[in-house]
C-alpha positions in Angstrom: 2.3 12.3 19.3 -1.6 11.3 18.8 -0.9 12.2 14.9 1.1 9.7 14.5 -1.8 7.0 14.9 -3.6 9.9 12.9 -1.8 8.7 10.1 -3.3 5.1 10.0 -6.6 6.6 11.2 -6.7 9.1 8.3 -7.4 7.4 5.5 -10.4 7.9 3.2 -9.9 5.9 0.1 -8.9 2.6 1.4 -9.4 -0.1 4.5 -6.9 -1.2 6.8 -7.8 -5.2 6.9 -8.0 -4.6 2.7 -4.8 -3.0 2.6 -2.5 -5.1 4.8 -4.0 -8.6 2.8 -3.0 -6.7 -1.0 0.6 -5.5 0.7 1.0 -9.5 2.3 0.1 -11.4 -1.4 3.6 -10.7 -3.1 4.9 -11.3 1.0 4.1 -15.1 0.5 7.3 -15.8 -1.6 9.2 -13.5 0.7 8.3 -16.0 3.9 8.7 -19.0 1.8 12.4 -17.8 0.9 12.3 -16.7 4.5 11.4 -20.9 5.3 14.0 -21.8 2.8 16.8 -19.7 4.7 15.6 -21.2 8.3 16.1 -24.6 7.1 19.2 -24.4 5.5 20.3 -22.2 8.9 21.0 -18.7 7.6 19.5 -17.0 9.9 20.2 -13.2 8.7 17.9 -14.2 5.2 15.7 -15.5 7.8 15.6 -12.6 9.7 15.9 -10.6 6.6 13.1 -11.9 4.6 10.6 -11.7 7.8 11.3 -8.0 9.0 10.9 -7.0 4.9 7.9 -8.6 4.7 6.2 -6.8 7.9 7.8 -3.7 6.9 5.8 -3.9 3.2 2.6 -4.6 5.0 2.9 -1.7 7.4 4.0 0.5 4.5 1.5 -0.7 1.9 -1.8 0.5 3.5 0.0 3.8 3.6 1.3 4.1 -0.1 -1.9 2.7 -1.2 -3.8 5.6 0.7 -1.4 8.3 -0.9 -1.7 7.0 -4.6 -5.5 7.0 -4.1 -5.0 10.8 -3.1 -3.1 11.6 -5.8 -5.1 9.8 -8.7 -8.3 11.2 -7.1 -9.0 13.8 -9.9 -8.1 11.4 -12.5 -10.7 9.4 -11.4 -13.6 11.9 -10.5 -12.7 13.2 -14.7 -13.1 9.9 -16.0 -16.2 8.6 -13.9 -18.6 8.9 -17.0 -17.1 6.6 -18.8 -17.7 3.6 -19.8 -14.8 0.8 -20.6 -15.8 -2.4 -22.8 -13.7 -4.7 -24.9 -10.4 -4.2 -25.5 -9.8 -0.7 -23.5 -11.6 -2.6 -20.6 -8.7 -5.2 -20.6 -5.9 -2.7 -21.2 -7.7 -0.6 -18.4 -7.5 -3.8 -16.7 -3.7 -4.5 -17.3 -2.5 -1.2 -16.1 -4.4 -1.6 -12.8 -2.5 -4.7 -11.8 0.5 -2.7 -13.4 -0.1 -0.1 -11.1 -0.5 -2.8 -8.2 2.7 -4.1 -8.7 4.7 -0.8 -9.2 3.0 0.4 -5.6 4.2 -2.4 -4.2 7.4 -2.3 -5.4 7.7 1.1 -3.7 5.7 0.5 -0.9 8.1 1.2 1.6 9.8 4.9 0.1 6.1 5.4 -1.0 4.4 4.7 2.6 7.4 6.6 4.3 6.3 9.7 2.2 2.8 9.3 2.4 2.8 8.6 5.9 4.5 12.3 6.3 1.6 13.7 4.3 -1.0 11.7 6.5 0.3 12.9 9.9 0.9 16.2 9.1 -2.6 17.0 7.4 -4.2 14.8 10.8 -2.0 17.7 13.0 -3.1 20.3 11.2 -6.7 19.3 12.1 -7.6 18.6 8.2 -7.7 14.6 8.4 -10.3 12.8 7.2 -12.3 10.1 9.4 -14.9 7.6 9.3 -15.9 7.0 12.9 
């Protein structure tokens, strides 16, 4: 059972405090909606809204991990180069692109990648920073 805390704990790429703080932003209109619903006494939108948004940020940290996994070669191949002007903002663009996709899918995304996590911490191959 210890691997499935091995799962938060085995994360290379990314920070936990980081994480949680990108996966709340978008959350913010989600607990304002969530207000909304309280005062006009719907309490299922209420309830709704609130367990979606704690949901995303307990998913997000995990889906952000995973995409960082999988993009790693990308990024090791393209760490000579050097982005100015217009490439820089289009670079730039697809990053918050990227951001927003992720956290679209946050939840299927950080249900897979928190399968991949665990089972790489039980099979002794995680990766720590004690």
């Amino acid at each position: 059972m210890r691997f499935v805390l091995g799962a938060w704990i085995n994360r290379r790429y990314t920070r936990l405090p980081s994480s949680i703080v990108l996966g709340l932003l978008p959350g913010i209109f989600f607990i304002y909606l969530a207000t909304r619903a309280a005062a006009s006494a719907d309490w299922f939108a209420f309830t709704a809204a609130i367990v979606f948004v704690m949901v995303q940020a307990l998913a997000y940290p995990l889906a952000r991990e995973s995409y960082f996994r999988v993009t790693q070669p990308m990024r090791e191949g393209m760490g000579g180069w050097f982005l100015s002007g217009p490439l820089a903002l289009l670079v730039l663009l697809v990053r918050f692109n990227v951001y927003v996709y992720l956290w679209v899918l946050a939840i299927p995304v950080g249900i897979a990648g928190f399968c991949y996590l665990a089972l790489t911490e039980r099979a002794g191959n995680g990766w720590r920073l004690v």
